[in-house]
N, C-alpha and C positions, 0 to 999 in steps of 0.2 A: 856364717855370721854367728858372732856368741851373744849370750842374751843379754849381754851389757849392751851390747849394739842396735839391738831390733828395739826400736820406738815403737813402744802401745799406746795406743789413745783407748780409755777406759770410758764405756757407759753405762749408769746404773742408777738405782735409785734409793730403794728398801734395804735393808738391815740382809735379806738373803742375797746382795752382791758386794755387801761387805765382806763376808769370807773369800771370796775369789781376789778381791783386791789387793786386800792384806797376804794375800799367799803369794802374791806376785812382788810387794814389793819385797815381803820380808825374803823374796828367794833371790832377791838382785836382779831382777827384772827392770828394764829401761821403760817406766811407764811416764810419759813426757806432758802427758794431760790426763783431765776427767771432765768427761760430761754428763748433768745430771739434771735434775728437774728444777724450775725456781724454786725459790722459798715460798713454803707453804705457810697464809696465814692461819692464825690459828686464834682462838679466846672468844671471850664473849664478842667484840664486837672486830673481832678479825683484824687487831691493830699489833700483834705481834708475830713476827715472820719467822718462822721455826726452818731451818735447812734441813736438808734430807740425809740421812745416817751417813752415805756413801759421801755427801762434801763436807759432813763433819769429819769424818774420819781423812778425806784427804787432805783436807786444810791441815790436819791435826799432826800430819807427814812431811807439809809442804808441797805436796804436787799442785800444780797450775789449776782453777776448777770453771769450766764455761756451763752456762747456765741459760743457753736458748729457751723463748719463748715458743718461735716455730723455728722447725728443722730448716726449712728452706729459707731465711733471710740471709739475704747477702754478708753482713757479718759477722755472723755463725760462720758460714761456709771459709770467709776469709782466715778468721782464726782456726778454725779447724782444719785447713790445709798448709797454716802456718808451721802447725805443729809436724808436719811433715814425719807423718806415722805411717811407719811399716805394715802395721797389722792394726786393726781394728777391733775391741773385746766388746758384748752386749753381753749385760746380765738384767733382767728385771728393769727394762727398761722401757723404750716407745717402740710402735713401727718406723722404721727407719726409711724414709726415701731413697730411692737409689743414689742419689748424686752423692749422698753419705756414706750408705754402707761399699758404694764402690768407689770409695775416694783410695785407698791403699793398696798396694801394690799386691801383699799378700792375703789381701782382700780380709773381710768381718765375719767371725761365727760370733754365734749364740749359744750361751745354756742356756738348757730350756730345765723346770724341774718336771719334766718325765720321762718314758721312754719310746721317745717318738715313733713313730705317727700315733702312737695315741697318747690321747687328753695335749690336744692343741690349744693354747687359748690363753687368757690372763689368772686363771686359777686351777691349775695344774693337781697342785698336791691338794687341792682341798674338795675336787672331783674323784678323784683318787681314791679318798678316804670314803666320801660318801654312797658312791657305786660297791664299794664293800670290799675293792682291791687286796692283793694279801700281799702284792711286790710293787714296787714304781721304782723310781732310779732320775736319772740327769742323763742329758744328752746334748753334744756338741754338737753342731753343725753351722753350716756354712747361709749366709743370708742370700737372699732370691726374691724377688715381688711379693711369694703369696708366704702371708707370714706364718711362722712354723714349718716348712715345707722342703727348705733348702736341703743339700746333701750332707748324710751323716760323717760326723767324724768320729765318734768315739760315744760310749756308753759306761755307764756303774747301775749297777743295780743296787736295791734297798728293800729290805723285807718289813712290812710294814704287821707289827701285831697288831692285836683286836685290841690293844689297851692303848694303842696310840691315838692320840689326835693331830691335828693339823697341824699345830706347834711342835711337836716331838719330831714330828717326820721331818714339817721345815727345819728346823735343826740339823739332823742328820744330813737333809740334801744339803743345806749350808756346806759340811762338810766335807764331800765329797765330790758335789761339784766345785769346789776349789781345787783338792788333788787333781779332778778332770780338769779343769784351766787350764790348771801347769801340765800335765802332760802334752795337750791337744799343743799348747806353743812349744813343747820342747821337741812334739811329733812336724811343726810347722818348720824350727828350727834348723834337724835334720835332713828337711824336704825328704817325711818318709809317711807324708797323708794320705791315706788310701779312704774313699769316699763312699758311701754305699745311698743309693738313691731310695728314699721311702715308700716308694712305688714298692719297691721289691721285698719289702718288708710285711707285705699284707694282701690276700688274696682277692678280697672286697670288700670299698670302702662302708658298706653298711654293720662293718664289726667294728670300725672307727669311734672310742668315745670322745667327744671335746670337752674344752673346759671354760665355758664361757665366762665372763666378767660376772662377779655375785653384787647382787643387790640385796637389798634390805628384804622386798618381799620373797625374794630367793628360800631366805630362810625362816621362813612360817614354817611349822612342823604340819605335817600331813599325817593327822594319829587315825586316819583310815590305812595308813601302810602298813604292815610288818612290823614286830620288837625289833628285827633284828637290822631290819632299813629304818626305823628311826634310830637306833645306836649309832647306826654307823653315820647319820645324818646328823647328830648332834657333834657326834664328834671331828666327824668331818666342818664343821663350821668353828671348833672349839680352839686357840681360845678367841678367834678374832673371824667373822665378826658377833659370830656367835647366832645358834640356833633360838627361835624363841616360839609363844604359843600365848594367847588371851583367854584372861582370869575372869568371871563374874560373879558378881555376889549375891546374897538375894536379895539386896536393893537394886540390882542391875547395874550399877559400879562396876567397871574394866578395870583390870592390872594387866599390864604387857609385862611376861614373866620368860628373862634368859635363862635358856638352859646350857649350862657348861660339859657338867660329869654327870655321867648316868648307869646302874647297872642293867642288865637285863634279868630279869624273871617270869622263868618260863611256867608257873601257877597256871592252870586252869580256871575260868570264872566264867559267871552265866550275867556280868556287870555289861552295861552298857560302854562302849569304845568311849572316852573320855573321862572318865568316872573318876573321879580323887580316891584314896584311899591312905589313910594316916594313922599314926596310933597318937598325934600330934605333939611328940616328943621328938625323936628322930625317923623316921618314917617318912615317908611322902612315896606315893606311888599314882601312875594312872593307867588306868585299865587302856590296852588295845585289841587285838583282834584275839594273839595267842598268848597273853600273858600280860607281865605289867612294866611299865619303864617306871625302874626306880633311880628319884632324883636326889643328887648326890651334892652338884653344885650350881645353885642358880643366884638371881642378882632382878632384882624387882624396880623397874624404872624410875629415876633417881636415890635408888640405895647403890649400896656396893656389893661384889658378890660377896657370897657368904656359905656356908655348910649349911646341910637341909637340917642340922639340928637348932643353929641360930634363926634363921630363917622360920621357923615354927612358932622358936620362943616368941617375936619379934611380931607375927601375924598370925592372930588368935582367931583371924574369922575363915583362917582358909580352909575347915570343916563346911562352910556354907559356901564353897566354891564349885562352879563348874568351869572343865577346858571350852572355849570357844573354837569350835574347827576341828 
């Protein structure tokens, strides 16, 4: 079959399954639908419905876009088997019921952005960054009941430096798990898939990291930990949805203060874990166990972010500040 021929039904949602999509069609790929999340309302009072990157961009192509509320209603199922697709693609998308992901003959993988079996979950690269990783990658495989799990198809690695954040890498995986798309269907094409089972990839599951869904309190800083574990924990959250930590003043007045960019300085001090330390120009530091996280880029609830040099000019009392936590 040549790729003109093999009809893909595409699933996806975020801005990281817009690259795989876009590689597919601009390679002449026969993708004959997409399915993607509703429209998300959005605004003050939730009256404007925003579509998701993956059915802007397909609209924007003219492919067909289905837009199920649940995977199981009958007609979902109907038009989704209308589409009468060969192969089935998930990028960044839902758990799929089986009656779905085994509706096609040459059945449905997944990229996932790591490099499976480890960091299984809804936030792959941003567990990644924060565990302090130095490589992650994208990985195909094949879907199965228990989600993440399925047989592998194919692997890229990615060398993640100590000056990335979560946005940088996403990026990068963008990139590469698109190359791995197109290869994993052009491997499907030639029926030349050789499958390796996750099982065999790992001796015991207790060396397994996951990546579970992040919440809001997810990202409270823990400045009882390490410089170099909250580094990698700021920027592991950066830029979205971002790390953060509470401000008081000596009226007892809170600030909820995001932290973006940060450096590490490894200074000795006899300061208590918390402790501000400023020259109140550009400056901004807080004392932790072995040194000081110096902050570089933060954003003060209802401002915008800004440099720790604006951010100073801007708030004169943060000399009479201490970290809450």
């Amino acid at each position: 079959m040549k790729k003109e021929e093999l009809r893909i039904v595409y699933m996806g949602t975020p801005e990281f399954a817009v690259g795989s999509l876009r590689a597919l069609v601009e390679g002449g790929y026969h993708v004959v639908g997409v399915v993607t999340m509703p429209d998300k309302p959005v605004g003050r009072h939730g009256s404007v419905l925003q579509a998701s990157e993956v059915k802007q961009y397909a609209l924007s192509v003219g492919l067909p876009v289905l837009q199920p509320v649940r995977l199981k209603e009958e007609s979902f199922l109907e038009e989704l088997n209308a589409l009468q697709a060969d192969l089935q693609i998930v990028v960044a998308f839902r758990m799929l019921p089986q009656v779905v992901w085994d509706m096609p003959p040459l059945g449905t993988f997944n990229l996932h952005g790591s490099l499976l079996p480890q960091y299984r979950g809804a936030a792959p690269i941003n567990w990644a960054i924060i565990n302090g990783e130095t490589e992650t990658g994208v990985t195909t495989f094949f879907l199965t009941h228990e989600i993440d799990t399925g047989k592998i198809i194919r692997q890229k690695t990615l060398t993640i430096e100590d000056t990335d954040n979560a946005g940088t890498v996403h990026d990068r995986l963008m990139a590469i798990g698109a190359e791995l798309v197109v290869e994993t269907v052009d491997l499907i094409l030639d029926d030349r898939i050789e499958t390796t089972a996750q099982e065999s990839l790992f001796a015991d599951p207790e060396e397994l990291h996951a990546a579970p869904k992040i919440f809001k309190e997810t990202c409270r800083i823990d400045w009882t930990q390490s410089l170099k574990q909250i580094y990698d924990f700021v920027r592991g959250l950066s830029p979205y949805p971002a790390a953060w930590t509470e401000l008081t003043d000596e009226a007892g007045k809170t600030f909820v203060l995001k932290i973006y960019e940060t450096k590490k300085n490894f200074t000795p001090h006899n300061l208590p874990v918390g402790t501000l330390r400023t020259n109140g120009k550009n400056i901004l530091e807080i004392a932790v166990a072995d040194g000081f996280l110096q902050l570089l880029s933060v954003q003060l609830a209802g401002k915008k972010r800004m440099n720790t040099s604006d951010f100073l000019n801007g708030f004169k009392s943060i000399e009479t500040c201490k970290v809450i936590g």
